[in-house]
C-alpha positions in Angstrom: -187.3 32.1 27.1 -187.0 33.4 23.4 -187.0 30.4 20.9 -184.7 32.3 17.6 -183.8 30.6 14.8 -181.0 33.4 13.2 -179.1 31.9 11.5 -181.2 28.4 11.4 -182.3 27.0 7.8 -185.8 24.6 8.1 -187.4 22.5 5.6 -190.8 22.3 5.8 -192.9 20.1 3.2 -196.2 20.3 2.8 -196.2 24.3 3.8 -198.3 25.8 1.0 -201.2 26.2 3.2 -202.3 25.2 6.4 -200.3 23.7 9.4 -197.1 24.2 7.4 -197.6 27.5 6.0 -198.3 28.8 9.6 -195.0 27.0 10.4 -193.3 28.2 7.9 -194.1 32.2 8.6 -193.4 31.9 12.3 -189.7 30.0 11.8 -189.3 32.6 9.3 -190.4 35.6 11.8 -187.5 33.6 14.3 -185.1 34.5 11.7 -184.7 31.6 10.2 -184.2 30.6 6.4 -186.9 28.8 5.1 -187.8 26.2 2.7 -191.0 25.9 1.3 -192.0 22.8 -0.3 -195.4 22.3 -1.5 -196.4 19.9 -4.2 -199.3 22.3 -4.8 -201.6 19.0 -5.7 -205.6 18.6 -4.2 -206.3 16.8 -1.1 -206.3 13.7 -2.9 -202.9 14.1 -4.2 -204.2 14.7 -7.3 -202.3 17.7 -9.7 -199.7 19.8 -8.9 -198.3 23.3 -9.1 -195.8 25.4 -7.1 -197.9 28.6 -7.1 -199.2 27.8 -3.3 -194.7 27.3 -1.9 -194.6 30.8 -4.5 -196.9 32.3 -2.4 -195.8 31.6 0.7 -192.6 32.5 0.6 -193.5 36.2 -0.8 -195.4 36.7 2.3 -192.2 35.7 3.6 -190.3 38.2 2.0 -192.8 41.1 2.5 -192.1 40.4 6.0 -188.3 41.0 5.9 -187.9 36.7 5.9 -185.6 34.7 3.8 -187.1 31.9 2.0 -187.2 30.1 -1.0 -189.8 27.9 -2.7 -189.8 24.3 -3.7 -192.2 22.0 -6.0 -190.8 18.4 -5.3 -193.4 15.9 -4.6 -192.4 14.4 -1.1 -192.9 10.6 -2.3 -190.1 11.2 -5.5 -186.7 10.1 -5.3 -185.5 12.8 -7.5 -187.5 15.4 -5.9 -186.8 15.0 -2.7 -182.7 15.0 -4.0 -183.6 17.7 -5.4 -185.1 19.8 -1.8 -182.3 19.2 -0.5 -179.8 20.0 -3.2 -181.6 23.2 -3.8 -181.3 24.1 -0.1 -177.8 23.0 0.1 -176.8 24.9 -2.6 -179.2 28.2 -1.5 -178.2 28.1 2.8 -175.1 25.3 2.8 -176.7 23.7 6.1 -180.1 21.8 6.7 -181.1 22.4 10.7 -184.6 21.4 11.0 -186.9 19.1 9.3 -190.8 19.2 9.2 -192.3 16.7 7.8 -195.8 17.6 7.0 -197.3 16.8 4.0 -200.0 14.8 3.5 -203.3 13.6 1.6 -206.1 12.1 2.5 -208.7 9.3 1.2 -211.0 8.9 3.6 -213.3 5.6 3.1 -214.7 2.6 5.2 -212.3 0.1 6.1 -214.6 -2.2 4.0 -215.1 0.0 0.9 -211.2 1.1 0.8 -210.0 0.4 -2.1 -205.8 -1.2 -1.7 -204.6 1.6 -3.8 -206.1 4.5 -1.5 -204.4 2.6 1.5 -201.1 2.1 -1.0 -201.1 6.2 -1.8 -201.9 7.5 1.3 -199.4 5.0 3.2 -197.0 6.3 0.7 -197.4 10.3 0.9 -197.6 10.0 4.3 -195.0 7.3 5.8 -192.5 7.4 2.9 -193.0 11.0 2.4 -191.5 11.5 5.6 -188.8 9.0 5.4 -188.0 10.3 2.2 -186.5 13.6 3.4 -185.9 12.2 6.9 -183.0 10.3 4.8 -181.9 12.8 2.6 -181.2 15.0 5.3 -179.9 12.8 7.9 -176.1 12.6 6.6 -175.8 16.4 6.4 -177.6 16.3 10.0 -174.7 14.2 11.2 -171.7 15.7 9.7 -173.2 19.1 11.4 -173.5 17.5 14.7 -176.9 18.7 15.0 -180.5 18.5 13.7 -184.3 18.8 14.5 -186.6 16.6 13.2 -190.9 16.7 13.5 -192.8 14.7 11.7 -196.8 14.8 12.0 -198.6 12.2 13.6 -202.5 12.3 14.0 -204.9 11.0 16.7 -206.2 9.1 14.0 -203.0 6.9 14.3 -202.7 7.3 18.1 -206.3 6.1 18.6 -208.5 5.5 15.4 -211.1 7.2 14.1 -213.7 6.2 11.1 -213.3 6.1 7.8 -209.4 6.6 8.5 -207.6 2.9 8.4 -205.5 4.3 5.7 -204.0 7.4 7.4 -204.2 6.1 11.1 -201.9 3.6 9.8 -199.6 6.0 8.8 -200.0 8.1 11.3 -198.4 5.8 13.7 -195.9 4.5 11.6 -194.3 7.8 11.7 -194.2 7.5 15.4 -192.3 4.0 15.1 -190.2 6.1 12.8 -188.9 8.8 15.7 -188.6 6.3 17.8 -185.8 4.4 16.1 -184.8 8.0 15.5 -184.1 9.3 18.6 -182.0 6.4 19.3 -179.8 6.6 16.7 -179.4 10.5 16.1 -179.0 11.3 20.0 -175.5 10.6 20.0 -175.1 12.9 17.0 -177.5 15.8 18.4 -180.4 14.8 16.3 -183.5 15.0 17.7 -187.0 13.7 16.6 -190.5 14.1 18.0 -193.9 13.8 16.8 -196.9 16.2 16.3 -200.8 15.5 16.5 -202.2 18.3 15.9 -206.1 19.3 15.6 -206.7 22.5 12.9 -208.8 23.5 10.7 -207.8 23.2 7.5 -208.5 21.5 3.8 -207.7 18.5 5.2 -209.9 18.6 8.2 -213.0 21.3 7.0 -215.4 18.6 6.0 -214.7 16.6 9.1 -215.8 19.6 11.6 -218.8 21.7 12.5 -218.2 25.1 11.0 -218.1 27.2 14.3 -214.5 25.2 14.8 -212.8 27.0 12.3 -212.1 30.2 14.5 -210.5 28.2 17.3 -208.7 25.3 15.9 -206.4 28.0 13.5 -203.4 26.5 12.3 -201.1 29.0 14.3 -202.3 27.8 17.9 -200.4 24.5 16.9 -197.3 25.9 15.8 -195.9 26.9 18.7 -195.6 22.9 19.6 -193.8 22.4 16.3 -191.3 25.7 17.4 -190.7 24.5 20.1 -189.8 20.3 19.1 -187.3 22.1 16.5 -185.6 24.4 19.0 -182.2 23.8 20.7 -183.9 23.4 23.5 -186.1 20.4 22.4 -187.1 17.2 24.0 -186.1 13.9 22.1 -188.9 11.1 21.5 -191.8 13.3 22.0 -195.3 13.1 20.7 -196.9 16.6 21.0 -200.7 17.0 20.8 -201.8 20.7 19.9 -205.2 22.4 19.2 -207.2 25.4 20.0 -204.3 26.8 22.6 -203.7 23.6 24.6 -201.2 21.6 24.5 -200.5 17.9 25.6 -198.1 14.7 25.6 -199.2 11.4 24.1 -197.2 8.4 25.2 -197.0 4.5 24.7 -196.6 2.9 28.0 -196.6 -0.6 29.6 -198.5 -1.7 32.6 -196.4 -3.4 35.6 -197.9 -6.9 33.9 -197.5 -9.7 36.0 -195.3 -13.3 35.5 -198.1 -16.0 35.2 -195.4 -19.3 35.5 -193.0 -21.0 32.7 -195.5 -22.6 31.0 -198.5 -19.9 31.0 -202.5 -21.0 29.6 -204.3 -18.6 27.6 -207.1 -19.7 30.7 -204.4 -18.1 33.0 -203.9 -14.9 30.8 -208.0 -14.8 30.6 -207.9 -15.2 34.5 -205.3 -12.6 34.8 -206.1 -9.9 32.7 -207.4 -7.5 35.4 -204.2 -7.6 36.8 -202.1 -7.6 33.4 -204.2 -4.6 32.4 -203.8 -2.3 35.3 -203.2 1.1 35.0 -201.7 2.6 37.5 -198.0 4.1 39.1 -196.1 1.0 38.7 -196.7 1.4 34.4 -193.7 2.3 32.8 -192.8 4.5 29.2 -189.5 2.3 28.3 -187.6 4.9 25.9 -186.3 1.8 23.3 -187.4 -1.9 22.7 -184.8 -3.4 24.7 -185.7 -1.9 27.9 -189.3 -3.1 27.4 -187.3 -6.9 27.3 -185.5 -5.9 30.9 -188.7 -5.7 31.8 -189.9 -8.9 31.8 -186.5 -10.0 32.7 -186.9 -8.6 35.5 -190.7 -9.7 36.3 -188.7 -13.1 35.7 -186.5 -12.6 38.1 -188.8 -11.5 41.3 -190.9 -14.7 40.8 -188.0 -16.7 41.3 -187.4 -15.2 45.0 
């Protein structure tokens, strides 16, 4: 199964090195028109230029691609109005999304500072609904759209030094999953990434013999493939070093512990509650997760 994007137009922030330059060059070696937005500013968010999106989109070019560049800082109104406008006005349709910019401000939960939680919290979870919400209309009035933001197993499961961005990290995931509710209907779909590469982000984090297997272009081919026609809705995709995996949320069976339940009964119980195994569940919105214990209700009364 080819994956071609002829035809196609993607946005992808955050793409003036790294992850979403190597997503950017492959999309455009699909055939499709590409966007590159890159703040250009250091790890810390810091600066800014639009020589790194420049660059990018030449090799682009010297490839036989289409693409054009874009400096708007993900977190800015006007710049983010001004992504879209520019792609609007340059390709007249907006068909995928990735959403992967990002900084980071790595500290002790207990020496963070409120204003590195603020900023990163920011870039990271409002730099994705930014666009997300920009593009969404013209996503609808197309009847179609592909959506990935980036995730991290930093949000899915913690890691030190990293309250700031874990929190984030999974907010974006409580994003797509309001997402893929809503834009179904209208043949939107949203998933998540998770990726492990080496890159700026990541280099100082990682012994140096990682860098020649955890490339950036290994994990692509998740993000290619959550932007495709042929892409799964509500996903979270985990990709590094040429495997690839799914992360989910899921509920255990549980168990009905009485009207009036103790916390001594929930202590009692928790072996039970807790139990992993084929009667646990991944409800797909919030309401059947409150069938659930409906129906856990319901077989205790007979």
């Amino acid at each position: 199964m080819s994956l071609d994007f002829t035809g196609k137009v993607v946005i992808v922030t955050g793409a003036g090195g790294g992850l979403g330059r190597s997503h950017a060059l492959d999309f455009a070696r699909r055939g499709a028109k590409v966007v590159v937005n890159d703040l250009g500013g250091a790890m810390d968010g810091s600066g800014g230029s639009s020589e790194a999106a420049e660059k990018v989109v030449a090799e682009i070019k010297s490839a036989g691609g289409e693409a054009i560049a874009n400096g708007s800082s993900v977190t800015d109104d006007a710049g983010v109005a001004n992504m879209i406008q520019q792609t609007m006005d340059a390709y007249g349709r907006i068909d995928v999304l990735v959403c992967n910019a990002g900084v980071l401000r790595d500290k002790s939960f207990s020496k963070m500072e409120v204003k590195d939680f603020e900023f990163v919290v920011d870039v990271h979870l409002m730099g994705t609904l930014k666009p997300i919400k920009a593009a969404w209309p013209i996503m609808k009035e197309q009847g179609y759209g592909r959506i990935v933001v980036t995730s991290s197993s930093s949000g899915l499961y913690g890691n030190f030094g990293q309250a700031n961005y874990g929190a984030a990290k999974l907010a974006v995931v409580g994003l797509i999953n309001t997402l893929k509710i809503e834009g179904q209907k209208d043949n939107i779909f949203a998933n998540a990434l998770a990726p492990v590469a080496w890159t700026r982000m990541t280099e100082n984090l990682m012994p140096p013999e990682a860098e020649q297997m955890l490339t950036p272009e290994v994990v692509t081919p998740a993000v290619v493939f959550m932007a495709s026609e042929n892409a799964p809705n509500g996903k979270i995709i985990c990709a590094g070093a040429g495997s690839f995996a799914s992360a989910v949320i899921l509920e255990t069976r549980g168990k009905y512990l009485g009207a009036t339940p103790t916390a001594e009964q929930v202590a009692e119980n928790w072996e039970d509650i807790s139990k992993l195994d084929d009667k646990a569940t991944i409800p797909f919105s919030g309401g059947e997760q409150t069938g659930h214990f409906f129906e856990l209700f319901q077989e205790a009364q007979g």
